[in-house]
C-alpha positions as CSV (number, residue, x, y, z in Angstrom):
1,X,35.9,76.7,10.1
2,X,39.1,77.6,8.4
3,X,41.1,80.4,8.8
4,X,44.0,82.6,7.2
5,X,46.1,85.8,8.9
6,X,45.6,87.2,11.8
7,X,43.7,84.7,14.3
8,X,44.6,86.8,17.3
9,X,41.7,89.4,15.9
10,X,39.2,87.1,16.8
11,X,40.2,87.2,20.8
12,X,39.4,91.2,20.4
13,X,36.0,92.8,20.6
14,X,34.5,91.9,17.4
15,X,31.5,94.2,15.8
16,X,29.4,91.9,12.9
17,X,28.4,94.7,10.4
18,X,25.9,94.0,7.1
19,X,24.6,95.5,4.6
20,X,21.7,94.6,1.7
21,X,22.7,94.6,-1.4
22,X,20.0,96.7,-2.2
23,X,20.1,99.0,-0.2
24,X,18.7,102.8,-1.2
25,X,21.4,105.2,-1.9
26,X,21.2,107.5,1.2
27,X,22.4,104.4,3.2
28,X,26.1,104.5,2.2
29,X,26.2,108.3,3.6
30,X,25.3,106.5,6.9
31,X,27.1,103.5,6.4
32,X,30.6,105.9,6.0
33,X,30.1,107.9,8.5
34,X,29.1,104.8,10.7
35,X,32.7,103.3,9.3
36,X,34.6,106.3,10.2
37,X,33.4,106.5,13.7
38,X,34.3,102.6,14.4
39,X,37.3,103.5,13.1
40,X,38.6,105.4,16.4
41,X,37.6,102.5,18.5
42,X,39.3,99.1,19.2
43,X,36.8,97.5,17.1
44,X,37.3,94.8,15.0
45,X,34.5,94.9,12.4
46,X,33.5,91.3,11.0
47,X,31.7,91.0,7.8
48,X,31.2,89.2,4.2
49,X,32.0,92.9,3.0
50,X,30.3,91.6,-0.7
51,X,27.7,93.9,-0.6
52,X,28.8,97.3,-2.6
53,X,28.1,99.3,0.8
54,X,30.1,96.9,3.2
55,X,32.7,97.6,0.4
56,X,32.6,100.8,1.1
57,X,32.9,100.3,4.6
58,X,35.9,97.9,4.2
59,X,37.6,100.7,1.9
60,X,37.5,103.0,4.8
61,X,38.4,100.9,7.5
62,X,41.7,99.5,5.4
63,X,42.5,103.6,4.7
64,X,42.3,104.2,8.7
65,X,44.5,101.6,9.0
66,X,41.5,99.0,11.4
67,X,42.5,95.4,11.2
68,X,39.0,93.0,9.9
69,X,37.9,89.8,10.0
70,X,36.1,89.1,6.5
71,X,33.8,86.2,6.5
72,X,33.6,83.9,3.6
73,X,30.9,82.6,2.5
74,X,33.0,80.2,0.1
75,X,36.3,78.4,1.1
76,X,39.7,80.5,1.9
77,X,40.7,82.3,-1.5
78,X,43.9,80.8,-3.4
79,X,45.6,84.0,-3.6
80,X,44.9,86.9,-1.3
81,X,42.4,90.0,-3.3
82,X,44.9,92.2,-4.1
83,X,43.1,95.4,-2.6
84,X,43.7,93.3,1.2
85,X,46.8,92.3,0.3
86,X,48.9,95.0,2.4
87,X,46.8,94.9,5.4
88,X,47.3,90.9,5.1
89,X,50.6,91.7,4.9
90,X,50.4,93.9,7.9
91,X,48.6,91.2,10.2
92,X,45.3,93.2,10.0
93,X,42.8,90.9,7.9
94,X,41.8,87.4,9.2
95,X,39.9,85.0,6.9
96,X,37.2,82.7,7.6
97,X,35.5,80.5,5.8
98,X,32.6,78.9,7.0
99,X,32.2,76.3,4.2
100,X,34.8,74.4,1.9
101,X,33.3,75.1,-1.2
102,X,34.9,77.2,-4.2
103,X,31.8,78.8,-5.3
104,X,29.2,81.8,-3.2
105,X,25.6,80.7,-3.4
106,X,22.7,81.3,-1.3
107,X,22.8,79.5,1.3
108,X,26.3,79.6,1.5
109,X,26.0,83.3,2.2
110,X,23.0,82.7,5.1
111,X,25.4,80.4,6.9
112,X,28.1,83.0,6.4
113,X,25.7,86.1,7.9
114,X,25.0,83.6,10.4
115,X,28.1,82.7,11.8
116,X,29.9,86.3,11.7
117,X,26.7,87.0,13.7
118,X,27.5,84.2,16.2
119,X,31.2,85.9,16.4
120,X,30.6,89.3,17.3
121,X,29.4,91.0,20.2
122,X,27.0,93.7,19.2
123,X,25.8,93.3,15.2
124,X,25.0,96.4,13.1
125,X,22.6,96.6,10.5
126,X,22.7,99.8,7.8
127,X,18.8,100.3,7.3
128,X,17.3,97.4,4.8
129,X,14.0,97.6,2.9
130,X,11.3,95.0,5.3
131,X,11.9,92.4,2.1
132,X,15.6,91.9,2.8
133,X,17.6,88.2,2.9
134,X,18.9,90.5,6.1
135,X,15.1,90.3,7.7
136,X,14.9,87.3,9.4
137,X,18.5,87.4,10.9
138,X,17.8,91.0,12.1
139,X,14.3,89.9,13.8
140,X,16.1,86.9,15.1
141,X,18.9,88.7,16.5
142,X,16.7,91.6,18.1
143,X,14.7,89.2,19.9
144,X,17.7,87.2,21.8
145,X,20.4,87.9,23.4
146,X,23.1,89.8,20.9
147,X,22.5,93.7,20.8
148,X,21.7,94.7,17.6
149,X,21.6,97.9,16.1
150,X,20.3,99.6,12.7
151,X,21.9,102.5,12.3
């Protein structure tokens, strides 16, 4: 595991958050509002934030001023995306990167979902059609020991 900013976010109470990437339309008005109200807690939220609605959620969080862990599911980046750049800046982003390889692919991404799981203390879901890559880690999660929670 590597790592890049902040490393004290990952001794704070972390929340793993995920999204599918096809996800129905309706789901980002829940996803926001979900993002907003995180927002006024001491959560840190943990996620891959590649799917268009954890963007979303990542745009909000950065604009309420939350620090974030984002999960890679690739090795660190080079240079730091320039839309995390300030909070990066600020100490409020932590990379991790799971893997030391310069290219996403799938598997890379199930080891990354995986792992930010592992991190967190509670995991939320935003509602994913029963077909999902998100499926089987939701089911697996539900029936252990980490609370999980579809919004």
């Amino acid at each position: 595991m590597n790592l890049s900013g902040n490393k004290e976010l990952l001794n704070r109470c972390l929340v793993a958050f995920f999204a599918s990437r096809t996800a129905p339309p309706e789901v980002l008005n829940v996803a926001r509002k979900w993002a907003y109200n995180i927002a006024k807690t001491e959560m840190i939220v943990a996620s891959g934030f590649h799917s268009p609605i954890e963007r979303a959620v990542l745009d909000i969080l950065l604009a309420e001023g939350c620090s974030v862990v984002v999960t890679l599911g690739r090795s660190l980046y080079r240079r730091i995306p320039s839309h995390l750049q300030a909070a990066y800046d600020e100490g409020r982003v932590l990379f991790i990167s799971f893997r030391d390889y310069s290219q996403p692919s799938f598997s890379n991404s199930q080891l990354r979902n995986w792992a930010t799981a592992d991190l967190a203390t509670e995991v939320v879901f935003a509602p994913f059609d029963r077909r999902s890559q998100l499926a089987t880690l939701y089911h697996t999660l539900a029936n252990g020991m980490t609370r999980t929670i579809i919004l």
